[in-house]
C-alpha positions in Angstrom: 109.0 96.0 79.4 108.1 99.6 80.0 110.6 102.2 79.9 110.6 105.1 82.3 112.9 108.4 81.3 114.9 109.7 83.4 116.7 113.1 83.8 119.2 115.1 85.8 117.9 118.4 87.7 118.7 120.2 84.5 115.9 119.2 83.1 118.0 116.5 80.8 117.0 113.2 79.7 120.0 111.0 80.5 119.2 107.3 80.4 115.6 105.2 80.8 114.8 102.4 83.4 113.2 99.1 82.1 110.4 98.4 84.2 108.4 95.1 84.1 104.7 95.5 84.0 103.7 92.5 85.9 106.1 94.1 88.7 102.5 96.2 89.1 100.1 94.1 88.6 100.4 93.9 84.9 97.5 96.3 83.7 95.4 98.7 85.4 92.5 97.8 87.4 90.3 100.9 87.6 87.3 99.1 90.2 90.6 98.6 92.7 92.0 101.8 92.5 88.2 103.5 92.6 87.4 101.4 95.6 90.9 102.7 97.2 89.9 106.1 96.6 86.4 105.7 98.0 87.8 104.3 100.9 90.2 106.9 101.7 87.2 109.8 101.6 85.4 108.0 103.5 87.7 107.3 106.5 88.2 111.0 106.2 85.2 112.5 106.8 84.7 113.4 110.5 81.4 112.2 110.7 80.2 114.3 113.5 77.4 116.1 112.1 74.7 116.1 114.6 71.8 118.1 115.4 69.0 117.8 117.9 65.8 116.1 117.5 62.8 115.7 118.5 64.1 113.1 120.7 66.6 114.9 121.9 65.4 118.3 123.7 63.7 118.9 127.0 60.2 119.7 127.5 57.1 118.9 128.8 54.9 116.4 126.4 51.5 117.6 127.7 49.4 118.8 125.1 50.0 122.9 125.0 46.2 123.5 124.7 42.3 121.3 123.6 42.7 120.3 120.1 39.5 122.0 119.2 37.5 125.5 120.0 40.6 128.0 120.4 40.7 129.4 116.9 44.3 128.3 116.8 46.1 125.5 114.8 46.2 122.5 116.6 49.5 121.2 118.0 50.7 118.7 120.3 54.0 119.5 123.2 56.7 121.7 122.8 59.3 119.3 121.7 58.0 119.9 118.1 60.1 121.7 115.5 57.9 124.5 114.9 58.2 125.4 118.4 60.8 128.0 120.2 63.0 125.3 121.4 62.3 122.4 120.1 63.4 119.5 118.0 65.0 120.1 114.8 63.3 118.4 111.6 65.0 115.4 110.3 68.5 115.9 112.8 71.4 114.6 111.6 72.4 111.8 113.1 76.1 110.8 114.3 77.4 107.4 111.8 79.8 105.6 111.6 80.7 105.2 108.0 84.6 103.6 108.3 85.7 101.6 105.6 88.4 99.0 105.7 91.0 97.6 103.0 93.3 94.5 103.1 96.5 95.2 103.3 97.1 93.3 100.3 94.4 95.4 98.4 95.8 98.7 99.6 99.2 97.6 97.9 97.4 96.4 94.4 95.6 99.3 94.3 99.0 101.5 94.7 100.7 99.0 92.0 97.5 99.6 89.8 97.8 103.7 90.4 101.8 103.6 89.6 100.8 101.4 86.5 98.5 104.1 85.0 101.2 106.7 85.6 104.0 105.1 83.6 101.3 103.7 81.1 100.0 107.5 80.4 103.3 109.3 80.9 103.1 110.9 83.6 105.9 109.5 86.1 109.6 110.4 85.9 112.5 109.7 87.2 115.2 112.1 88.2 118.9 110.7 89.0 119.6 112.4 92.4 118.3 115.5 93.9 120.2 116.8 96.5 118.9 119.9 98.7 121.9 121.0 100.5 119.3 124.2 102.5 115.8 124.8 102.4 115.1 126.5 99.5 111.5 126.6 97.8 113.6 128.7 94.3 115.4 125.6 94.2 112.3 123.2 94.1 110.3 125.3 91.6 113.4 125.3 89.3 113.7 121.6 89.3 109.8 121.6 88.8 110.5 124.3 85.5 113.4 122.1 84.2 111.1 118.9 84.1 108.2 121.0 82.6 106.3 120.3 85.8 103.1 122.8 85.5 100.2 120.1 87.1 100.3 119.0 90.6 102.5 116.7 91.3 103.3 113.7 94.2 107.3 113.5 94.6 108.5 109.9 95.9 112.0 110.0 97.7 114.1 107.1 99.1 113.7 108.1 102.6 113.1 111.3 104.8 115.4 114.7 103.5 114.4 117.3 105.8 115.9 119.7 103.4 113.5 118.6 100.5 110.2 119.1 102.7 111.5 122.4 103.3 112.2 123.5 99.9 108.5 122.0 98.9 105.6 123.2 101.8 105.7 126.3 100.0 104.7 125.1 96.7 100.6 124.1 96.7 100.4 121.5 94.2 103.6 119.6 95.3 103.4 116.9 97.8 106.4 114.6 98.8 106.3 111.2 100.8 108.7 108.4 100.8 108.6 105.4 99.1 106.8 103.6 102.4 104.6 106.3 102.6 102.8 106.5 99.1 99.4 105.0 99.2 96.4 104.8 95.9 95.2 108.2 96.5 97.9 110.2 96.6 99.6 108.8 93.6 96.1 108.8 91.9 95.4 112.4 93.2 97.8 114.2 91.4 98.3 114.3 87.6 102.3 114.0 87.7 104.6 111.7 89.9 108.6 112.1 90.3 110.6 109.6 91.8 114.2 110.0 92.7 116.4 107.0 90.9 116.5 105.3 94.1 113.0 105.7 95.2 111.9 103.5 92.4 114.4 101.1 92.7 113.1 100.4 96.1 109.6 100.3 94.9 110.6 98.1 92.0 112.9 95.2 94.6 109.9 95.4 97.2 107.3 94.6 95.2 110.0 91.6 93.2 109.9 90.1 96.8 106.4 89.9 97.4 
């Protein structure tokens, strides 16, 4: 059994949550969550680099001039890259480079990220944080009081409007909800928070599948 601190939003550690490894996968498998990560850049590149070549432009293919007895260099139509106009040497092309996941995958490979975080110390549990108006001072002091200085991916229960608020300010911070989190975000950032509840869910759902 692992064990998990967890603190109030003073920054003091008030109880620990026993966790069961094998609830995630049971140790960390770094191809999976590599191959999750690969995945995700790729399916967010745009892939619309494309330039014109040869093959592309308009203009005549007859031969601008006889190949020999001008004095000049010979060449052949004006769809070559060396002319005003022309083709562009080695174009980009447009590809198509999507990459797909199981579902079942995508969930190991967030099991295996959450793993490494508890493993290496880096996830915590806070008891309740309540946001009752948008206030960013009031996120960067819960941040202070947990010694929070990295970037960090906070996990909540479900949507707080209040909590998004309080955190688009702060750079390194990024908050999703327990349905939300996926392999790269949690892998991403160096710390993880999850509110009490947030990891309970986590914990049930994946003791159900």
């Amino acid at each position: 059994m692992l064990e998990v601190p967890v603190y109030n939003t003073s920054g003091r550690k008030i109880d620990t949550m026993k966790v069961d490894e094998s609830v995630f996968g049971g140790s960390v498998n770094a191809p999976l969550l590599k191959q999750a990560v690969v995945t995700y850049h790729a399916n967010a590149h745009q892939h619309s680099a494309h330039t014109r070549g040869r093959g592309d432009v308009t203009a005549s293919t007859r031969k601008l001039f006889r190949q020999k007895g001008t004095g000049s260099a010979r060449r052949g139509g004006g769809k070559t890259n060396i002319m005003r106009g022309g083709g562009v040497a080695f174009a980009k092309r447009l590809r198509y480079a999507h990459k797909t996941m199981p579902k079942r995958m995508r969930q190991a490979a967030l099991n295996t990220a959450i793993l490494a975080k508890i493993l290496g110390g880096d996830l915590l549990i806070v008891d309740s944080l309540e946001i009752w108006e948008p206030k960013t001072a009031r996120m960067v002091e819960l941040l202070e009081n947990l010694e929070i200085d990295r970037s960090c991916l906070l996990g909540l229960a479900q949507r707080d409007r209040n909590v998004y608020l309080s955190a688009r300010n702060i750079g390194d911070l990024t908050v999703r909800t327990a349905d939300e989190l996926n392999a790269y975000d949690v892998a991403k950032r160096q710390k993880m928070l999850l509110t009490s509840e947030a990891m309970k869910l986590l914990v049930e759902r994946e003791g159900r599948s």
